[in-house]
C-alpha positions in Angstrom: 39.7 12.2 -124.6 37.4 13.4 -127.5 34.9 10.7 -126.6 34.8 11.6 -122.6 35.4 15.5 -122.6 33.8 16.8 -126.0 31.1 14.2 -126.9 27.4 15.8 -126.7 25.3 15.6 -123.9 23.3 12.6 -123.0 19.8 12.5 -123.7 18.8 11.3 -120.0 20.8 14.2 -119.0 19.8 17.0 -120.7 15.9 16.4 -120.2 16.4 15.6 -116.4 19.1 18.5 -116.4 16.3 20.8 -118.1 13.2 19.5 -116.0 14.9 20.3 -112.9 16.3 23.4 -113.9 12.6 24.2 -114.8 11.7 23.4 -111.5 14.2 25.7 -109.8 12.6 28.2 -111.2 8.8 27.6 -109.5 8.6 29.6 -106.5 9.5 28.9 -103.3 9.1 30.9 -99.8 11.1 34.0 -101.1 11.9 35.9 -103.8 15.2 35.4 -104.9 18.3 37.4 -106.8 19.3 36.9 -110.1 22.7 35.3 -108.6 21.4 33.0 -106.7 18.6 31.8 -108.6 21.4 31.3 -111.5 23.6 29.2 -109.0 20.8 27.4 -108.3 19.3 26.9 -111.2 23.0 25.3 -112.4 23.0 23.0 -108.9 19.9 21.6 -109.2 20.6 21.2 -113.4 23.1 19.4 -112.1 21.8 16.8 -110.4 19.3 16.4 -112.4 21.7 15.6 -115.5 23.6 13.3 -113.1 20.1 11.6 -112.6 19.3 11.2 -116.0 22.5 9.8 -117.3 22.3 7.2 -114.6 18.9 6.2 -115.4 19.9 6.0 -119.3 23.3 4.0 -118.7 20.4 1.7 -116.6 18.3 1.4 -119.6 20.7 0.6 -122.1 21.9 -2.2 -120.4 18.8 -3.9 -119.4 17.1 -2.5 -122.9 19.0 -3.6 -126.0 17.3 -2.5 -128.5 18.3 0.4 -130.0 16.3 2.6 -132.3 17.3 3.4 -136.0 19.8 6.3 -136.7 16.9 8.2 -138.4 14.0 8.0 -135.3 17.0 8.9 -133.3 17.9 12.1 -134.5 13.9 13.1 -134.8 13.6 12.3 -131.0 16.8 14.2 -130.7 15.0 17.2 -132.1 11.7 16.8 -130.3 12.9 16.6 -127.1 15.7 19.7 -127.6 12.1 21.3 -128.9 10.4 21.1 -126.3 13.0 21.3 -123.6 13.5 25.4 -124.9 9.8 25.5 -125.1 9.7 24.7 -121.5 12.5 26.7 -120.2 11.2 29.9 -122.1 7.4 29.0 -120.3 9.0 28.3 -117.6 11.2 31.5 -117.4 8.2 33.2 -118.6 6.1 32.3 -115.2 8.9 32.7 -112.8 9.3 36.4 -113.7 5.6 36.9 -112.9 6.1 34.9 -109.7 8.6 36.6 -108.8 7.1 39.8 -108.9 3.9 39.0 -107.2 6.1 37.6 -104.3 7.8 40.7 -104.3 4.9 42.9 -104.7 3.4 40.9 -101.6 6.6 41.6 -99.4 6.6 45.4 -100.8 10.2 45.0 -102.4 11.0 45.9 -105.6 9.0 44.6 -108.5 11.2 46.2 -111.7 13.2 42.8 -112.8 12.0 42.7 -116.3 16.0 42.0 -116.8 16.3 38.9 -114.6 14.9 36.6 -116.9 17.6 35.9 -119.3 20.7 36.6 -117.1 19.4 34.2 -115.2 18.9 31.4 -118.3 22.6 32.7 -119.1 24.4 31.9 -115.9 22.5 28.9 -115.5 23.6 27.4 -118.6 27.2 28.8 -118.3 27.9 27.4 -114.7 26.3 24.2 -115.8 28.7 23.5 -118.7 31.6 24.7 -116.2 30.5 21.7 -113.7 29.6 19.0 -116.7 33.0 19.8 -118.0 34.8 19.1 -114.6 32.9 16.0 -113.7 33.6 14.6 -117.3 37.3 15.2 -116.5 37.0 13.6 -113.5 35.4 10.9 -115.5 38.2 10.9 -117.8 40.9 10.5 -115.2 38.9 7.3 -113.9 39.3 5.9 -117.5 43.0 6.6 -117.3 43.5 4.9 -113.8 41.7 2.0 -115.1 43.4 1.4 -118.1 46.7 1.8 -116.2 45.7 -0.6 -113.7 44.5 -3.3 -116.1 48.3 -3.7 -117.2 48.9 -5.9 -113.7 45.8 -6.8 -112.0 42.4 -8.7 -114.1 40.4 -5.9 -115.7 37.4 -6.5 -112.9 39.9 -5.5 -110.0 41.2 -2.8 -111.9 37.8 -1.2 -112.5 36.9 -1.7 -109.1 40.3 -0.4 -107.5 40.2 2.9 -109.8 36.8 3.8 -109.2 37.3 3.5 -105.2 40.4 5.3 -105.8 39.3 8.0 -107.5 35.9 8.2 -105.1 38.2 9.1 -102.4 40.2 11.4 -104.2 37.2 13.4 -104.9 35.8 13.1 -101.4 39.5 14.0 -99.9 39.7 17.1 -102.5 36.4 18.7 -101.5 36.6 17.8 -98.2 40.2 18.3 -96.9 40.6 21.1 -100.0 37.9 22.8 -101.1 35.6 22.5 -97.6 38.2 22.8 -95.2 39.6 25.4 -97.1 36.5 27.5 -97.0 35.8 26.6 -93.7 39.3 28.5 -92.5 38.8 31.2 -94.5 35.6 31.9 -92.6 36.9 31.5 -89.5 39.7 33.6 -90.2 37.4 36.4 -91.5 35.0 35.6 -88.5 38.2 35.9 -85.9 39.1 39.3 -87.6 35.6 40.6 -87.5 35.1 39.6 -83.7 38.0 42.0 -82.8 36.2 45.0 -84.5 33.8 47.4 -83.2 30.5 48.3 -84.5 30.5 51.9 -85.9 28.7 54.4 -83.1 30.0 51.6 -80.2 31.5 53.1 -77.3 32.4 51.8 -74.0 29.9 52.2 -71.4 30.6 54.3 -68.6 27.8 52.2 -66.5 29.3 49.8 -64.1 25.5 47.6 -64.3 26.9 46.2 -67.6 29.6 44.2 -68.5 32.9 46.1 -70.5 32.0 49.2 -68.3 34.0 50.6 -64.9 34.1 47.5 -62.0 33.7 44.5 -64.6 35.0 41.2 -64.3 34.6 41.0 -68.3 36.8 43.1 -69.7 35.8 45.3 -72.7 38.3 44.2 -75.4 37.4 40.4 -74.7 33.1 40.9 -75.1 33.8 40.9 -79.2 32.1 42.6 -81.9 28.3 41.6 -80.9 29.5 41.6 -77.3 30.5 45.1 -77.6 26.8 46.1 -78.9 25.0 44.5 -76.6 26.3 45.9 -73.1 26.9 49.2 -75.1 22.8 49.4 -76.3 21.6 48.7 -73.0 18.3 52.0 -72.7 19.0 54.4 -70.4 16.8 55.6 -67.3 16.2 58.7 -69.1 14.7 56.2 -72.2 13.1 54.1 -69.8 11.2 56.8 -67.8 10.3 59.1 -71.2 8.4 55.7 -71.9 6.9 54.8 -68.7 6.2 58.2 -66.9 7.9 57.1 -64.2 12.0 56.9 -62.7 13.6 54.1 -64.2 16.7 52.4 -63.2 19.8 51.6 -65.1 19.4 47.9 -67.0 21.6 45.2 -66.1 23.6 43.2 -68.9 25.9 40.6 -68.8 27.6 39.3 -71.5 31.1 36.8 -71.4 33.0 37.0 -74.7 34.5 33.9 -76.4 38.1 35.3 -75.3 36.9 36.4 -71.4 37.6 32.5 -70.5 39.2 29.4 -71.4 36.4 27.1 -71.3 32.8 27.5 -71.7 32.0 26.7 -68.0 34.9 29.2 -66.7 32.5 31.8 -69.0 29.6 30.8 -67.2 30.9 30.9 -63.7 32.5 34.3 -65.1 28.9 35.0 -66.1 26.8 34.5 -62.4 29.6 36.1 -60.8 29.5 39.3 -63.0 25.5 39.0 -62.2 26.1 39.0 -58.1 28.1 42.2 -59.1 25.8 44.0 -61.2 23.1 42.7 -58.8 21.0 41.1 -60.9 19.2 38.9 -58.4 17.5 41.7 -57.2 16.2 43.3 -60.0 12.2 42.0 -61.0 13.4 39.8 -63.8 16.6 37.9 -65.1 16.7 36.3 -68.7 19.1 33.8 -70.2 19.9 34.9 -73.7 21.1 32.5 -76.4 23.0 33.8 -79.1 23.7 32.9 -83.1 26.9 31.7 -84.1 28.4 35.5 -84.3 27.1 36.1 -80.2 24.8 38.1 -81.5 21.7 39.1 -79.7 18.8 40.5 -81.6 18.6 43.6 -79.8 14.7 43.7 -79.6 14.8 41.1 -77.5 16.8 42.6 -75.0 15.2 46.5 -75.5 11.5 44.9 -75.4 11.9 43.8 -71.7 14.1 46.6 -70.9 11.3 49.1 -71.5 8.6 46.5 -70.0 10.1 46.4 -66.8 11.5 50.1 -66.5 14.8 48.8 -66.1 14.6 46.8 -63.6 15.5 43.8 -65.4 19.2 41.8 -65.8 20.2 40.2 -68.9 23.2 37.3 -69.9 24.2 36.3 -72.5 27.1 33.9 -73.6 29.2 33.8 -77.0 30.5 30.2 -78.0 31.8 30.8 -81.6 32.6 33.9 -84.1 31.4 31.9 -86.9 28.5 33.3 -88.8 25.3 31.2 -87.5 24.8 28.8 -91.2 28.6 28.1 -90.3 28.0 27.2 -86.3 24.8 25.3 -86.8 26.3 22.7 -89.8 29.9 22.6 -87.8 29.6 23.5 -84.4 25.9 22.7 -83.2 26.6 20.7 -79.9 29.1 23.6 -79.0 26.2 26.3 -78.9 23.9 23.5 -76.8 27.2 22.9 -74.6 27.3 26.5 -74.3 23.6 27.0 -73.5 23.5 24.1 -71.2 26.6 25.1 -69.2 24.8 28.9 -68.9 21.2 27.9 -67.9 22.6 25.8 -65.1 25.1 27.9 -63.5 22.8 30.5 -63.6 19.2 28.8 -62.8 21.8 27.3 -59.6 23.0 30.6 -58.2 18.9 31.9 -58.7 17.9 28.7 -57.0 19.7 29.6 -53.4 17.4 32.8 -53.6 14.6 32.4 -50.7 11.8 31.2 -52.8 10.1 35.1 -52.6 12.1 36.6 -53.3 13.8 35.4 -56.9 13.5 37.3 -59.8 11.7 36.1 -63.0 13.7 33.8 -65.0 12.8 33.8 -68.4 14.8 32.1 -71.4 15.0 33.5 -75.1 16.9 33.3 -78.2 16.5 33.9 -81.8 17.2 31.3 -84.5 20.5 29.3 -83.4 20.4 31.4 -79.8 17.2 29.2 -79.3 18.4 25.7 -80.3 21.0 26.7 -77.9 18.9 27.1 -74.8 16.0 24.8 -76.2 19.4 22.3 -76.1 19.1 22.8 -72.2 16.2 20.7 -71.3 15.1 17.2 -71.5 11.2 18.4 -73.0 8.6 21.4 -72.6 7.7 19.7 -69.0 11.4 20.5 -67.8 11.5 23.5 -69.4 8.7 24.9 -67.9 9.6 23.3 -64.5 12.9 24.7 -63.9 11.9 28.2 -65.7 9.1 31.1 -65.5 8.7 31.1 -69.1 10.4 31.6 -72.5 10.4 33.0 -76.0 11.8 31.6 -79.1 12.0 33.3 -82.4 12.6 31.6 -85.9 13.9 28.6 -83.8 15.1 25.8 -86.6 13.9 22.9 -87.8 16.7 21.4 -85.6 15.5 22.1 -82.0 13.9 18.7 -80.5 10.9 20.6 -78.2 9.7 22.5 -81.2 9.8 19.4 -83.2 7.9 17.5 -80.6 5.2 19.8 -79.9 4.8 20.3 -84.0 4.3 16.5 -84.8 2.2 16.0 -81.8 0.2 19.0 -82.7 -3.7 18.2 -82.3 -5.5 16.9 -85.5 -6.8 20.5 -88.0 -4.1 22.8 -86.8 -1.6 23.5 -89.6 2.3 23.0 -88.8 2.4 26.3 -89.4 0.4 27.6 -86.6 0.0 24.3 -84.5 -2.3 23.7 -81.8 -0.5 21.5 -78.7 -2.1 20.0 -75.4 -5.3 22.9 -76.3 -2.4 25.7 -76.1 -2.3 25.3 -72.5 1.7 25.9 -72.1 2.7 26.8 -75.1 2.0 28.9 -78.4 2.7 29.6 -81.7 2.5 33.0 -83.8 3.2 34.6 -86.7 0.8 38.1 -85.9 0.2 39.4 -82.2 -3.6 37.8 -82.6 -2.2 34.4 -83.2 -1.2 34.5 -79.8 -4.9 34.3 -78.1 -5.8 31.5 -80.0 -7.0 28.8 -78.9 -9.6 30.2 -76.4 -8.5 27.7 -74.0 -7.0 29.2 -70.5 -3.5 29.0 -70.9 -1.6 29.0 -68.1 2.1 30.5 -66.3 4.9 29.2 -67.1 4.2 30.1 -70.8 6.2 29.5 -73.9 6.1 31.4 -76.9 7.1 30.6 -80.5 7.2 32.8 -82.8 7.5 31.7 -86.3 6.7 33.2 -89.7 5.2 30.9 -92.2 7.9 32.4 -94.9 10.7 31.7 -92.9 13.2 29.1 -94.2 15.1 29.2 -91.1 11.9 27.3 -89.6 11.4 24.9 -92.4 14.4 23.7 -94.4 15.5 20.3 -93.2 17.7 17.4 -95.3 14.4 15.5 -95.6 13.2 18.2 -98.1 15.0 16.1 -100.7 13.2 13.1 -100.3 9.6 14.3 -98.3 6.8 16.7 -99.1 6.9 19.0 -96.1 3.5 19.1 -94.0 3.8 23.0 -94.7 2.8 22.5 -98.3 -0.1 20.3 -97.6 -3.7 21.9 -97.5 -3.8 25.4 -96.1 -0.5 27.4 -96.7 0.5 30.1 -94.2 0.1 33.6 -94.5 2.8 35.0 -96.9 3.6 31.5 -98.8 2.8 31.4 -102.7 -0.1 29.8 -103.2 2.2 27.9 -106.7 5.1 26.7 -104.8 5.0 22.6 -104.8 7.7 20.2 -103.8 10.3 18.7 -106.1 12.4 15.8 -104.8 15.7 17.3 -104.3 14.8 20.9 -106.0 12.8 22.2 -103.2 15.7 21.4 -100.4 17.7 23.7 -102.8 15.2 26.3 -102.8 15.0 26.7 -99.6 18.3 26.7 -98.4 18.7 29.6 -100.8 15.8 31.4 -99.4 18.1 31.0 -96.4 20.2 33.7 -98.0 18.0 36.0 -98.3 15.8 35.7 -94.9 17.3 39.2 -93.8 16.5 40.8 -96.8 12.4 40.7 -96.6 9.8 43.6 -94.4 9.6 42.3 -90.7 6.5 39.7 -90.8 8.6 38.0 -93.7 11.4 35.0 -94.0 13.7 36.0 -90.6 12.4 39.4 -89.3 9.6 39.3 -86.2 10.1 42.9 -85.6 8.2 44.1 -83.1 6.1 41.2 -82.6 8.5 40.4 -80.2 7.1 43.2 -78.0 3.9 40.7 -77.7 5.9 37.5 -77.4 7.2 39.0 -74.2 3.9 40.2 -73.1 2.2 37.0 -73.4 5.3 35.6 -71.6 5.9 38.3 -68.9 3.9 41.1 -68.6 4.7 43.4 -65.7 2.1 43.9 -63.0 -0.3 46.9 -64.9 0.8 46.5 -68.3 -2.3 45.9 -70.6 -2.9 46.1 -74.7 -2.3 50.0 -74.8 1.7 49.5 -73.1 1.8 46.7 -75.8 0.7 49.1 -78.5 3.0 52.0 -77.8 6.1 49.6 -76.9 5.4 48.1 -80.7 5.2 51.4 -82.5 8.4 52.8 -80.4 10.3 49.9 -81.0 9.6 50.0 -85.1 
């Protein structure tokens, strides 16, 4: 046991273990807590370790010489020397990083302390994680020698490490993920029941969960709840516009309101025939995240636009948060958004041709892989709808990822260029938006997409590929020092992940109210010019 469990480190491990720890540290698209940068920092050490002692176990069998006891213990010290040289330079520089990513965001720039908790839970959580995978190891040794008592040592070897490969595999996945996985779906299942503080029932019969609906008001769930509860009121609308406004129109079918996702979205058209949403001047499909959560700009932005005469619906497919739904449940939520769009876009379709409302698509994050999920490419897209808006969509959604990579040659993939910007758009600031020159023409599509936001940009291949967004000109926001590591940076940014809420609006996951001008490019009412745009923004900040 002594020679598996308590033997000293390996010296592949420990300067690939400190290398990539090092790396962890080099900025990345947002600043990050003192937790998670220790977790990370621990991860990544890690793998790095498990890199390191592979490549040495390589080398000593295809190397056999071995240098003298004496040159051994000197390269021992050099390398220990200069591995805490690194970390403390290293340390050193991500504190100022750090802060200058911070002081760029306008957050809070006193973390003189993070420094060395960080080095400490790095190094503790490390040890924890060597110590279990050397027991692990330790167990192998045990099958094997067990085995080679009846079958030739070769077979033995072979059998025990396939045996103890899928105990591993069976332990974190059937224990330790699945485990996890229910625990989140039990808290998500409790939390859908609840009520957000300051939610009350409405007492208007144009939104779903209020007097005459089909959807009753216990089965909308949490987000549900919010967003037929928040819909603006007439006396909102017309304090905006100077003019009477009419009472908004949302519908929104909970999770529980049906047993299948198309029963919700039958429920769904027929709970728009009784608001009368047909008639009003625009109708919008709404995709939700994981939660059925709609981000409530979205809705309020067109709302005000139209002075109420506007009809929302909306559709939740899961209570799991959104990171949850998108790794386990992704072809649910385009099921969902499939099933919606159609039965919808089919009811609008029998409309005489004159007299049809708008129909307009968004989502936010997840909500627009949903909807994105719905069409074939941005041709069909714009063919069977009068435009759309998608915020923060991920790496994940196929049109997005076509119209990137087939972006025209000098426009970054952070604020690409495609077919001359005649269809569709990409922005980060409301200005973006009228570039390039180029007539662009209706049906329109709008992405909006901050150059900080990991949401956009983390993908598996950031463990093997330098992503186009750290080549040549960086996007506004993203530290001019961050670089690529092979497998660091896919950590990195799946932390920043985390933390996407936690930034000012222009920053990681918050648009704020430059979704006021995503919808104005999209959909502007007949009248409404820069000045609507203006106020609309500073009300809804």
């Amino acid at each position: 046991m002594d020679r598996v469990v308590r033997r000293r480190p390996g010296f592949g491990g420990t300067l690939l273990a400190t290398l990539f720890a090092c790396a962890s540290l080099t900025p990345s698209l947002l600043p990050r807590p003192w937790l998670y940068q220790g977790v990370m920092g621990a991860v990544t050490a890690i793998l790095g370790y498990a890199v390191g002692a592979a490549l040495g176990a390589l080398g000593r069998a295809v190397i056999r010489y071995r240098p003298p006891e004496r040159a051994r213990r000197i390269i021992w010290r050099v390398m220990l020397a200069g591995c805490a040289a690194l970390s403390a330079v290293t340390l050193w520089y991500s504190y100022d990083w750090q802060r200058d990513l911070r002081a760029l965001m306008g957050m809070d720039t006193r973390i003189t302390w993070f420094p060395p908790v960080i080095l400490a839970l790095t190094v503790v959580l490390f040890f924890l994680a060597l110590l279990l995978a050397r027991l692990v190891r330790l167990a192998g040794r045990k099958l094997n020698a067990w085995l080679d008592r009846f079958v030739p040592p070769y077979l033995g070897h072979v059998a025990g490490v396939i045996a103890i490969g899928l105990a591993v595999t069976v332990f974190a996945n059937d224990v330790l993920f699945n485990a996890f996985v229910a625990r989140i779906n039990d808290i998500s299942s409790v939390a859908n029941e609840g009520t957000h503080p300051g939610v009350r029932r409405p007492t208007s019969a144009y939104v779903s969960g209020g007097p005459g609906s089909l959807v009753s008001w216990e089965s909308l769930g949490r987000e549900g709840r919010r967003f037929t509860a928040s819909a603006a009121t007439p006396s909102k609308l017309s304090a905006f516009s100077g003019r009477p406004a009419v009472q908004p129109i949302r519908v929104y079918v909970g999770l529980e309101s049906a047993s299948s996702l198309t029963a919700q979205a039958d429920l769904a058209v027929r709970e728009l025939e009784r608001t009368g949403a047909f008639g009003r001047r625009v109708l919008a499909v709404l995709g939700t995240t994981g939660t059925g959560w709609v981000d409530p700009r979205i809705a309020d932005a067109l709302e005000y636009m139209y002075n109420g005469s506007s009809a929302m619906v909306a559709m939740q497919y899961s209570y799991l948060p959104s990171w949850a739904s998108f790794l386990l449940d992704r072809d649910r939520a385009a099921t969902a958004g499939r099933a919606l769009f159609d039965a919808v876009r089919a009811r609008w379709a029998r409309l005489p041709a004159g007299k049809r409302p708008k129909l307009l698509l968004s989502g936010e994050s997840l909500g627009s892989y949903q909807l994105e999920e719905s069409f074939r490419d941005l041709d069909d897209l714009t063919a069977k709808a009068d435009g759309a808006m998608f915020v923060g969509p991920p790496n994940a959604n196929r049109i997005w990822h076509r119209l990137t990579s087939d972006r025209e040659p000098g426009s970054p993939v952070w604020r690409p260029v495609y077919d001359d910007g005649e269809t569709a758009r990409f922005a980060q600031r409301p200005g973006d938006l009228s570039t390039p020159p180029a007539p662009w023409r209706h049906p329109r599509v709008v992405y909006l997409q901050n150059a900080t936001d990991p949401v956009v940009w983390w993908s598996p291949e950031l463990i093997y590929d330098r992503p186009a967004w750290l080549e040549g000109r960086r996007g506004p926001g993203v530290n001019p020092e961050m670089n690529w590591f092979p497998l660091v940076t896919f950590w990195q940014v799946l932390v920043d992940m985390t933390t996407a809420l936690d930034v000012p609006a222009g920053h990681g996951h918050r648009y704020g109210a430059n979704i006021v001008d995503g919808w104005a490019a999209v959909a502007p009412p007949p009248g409404w010019d820069a000045g609507d745009t203006r106020r609309l923004r500073a009300l809804l900040s």
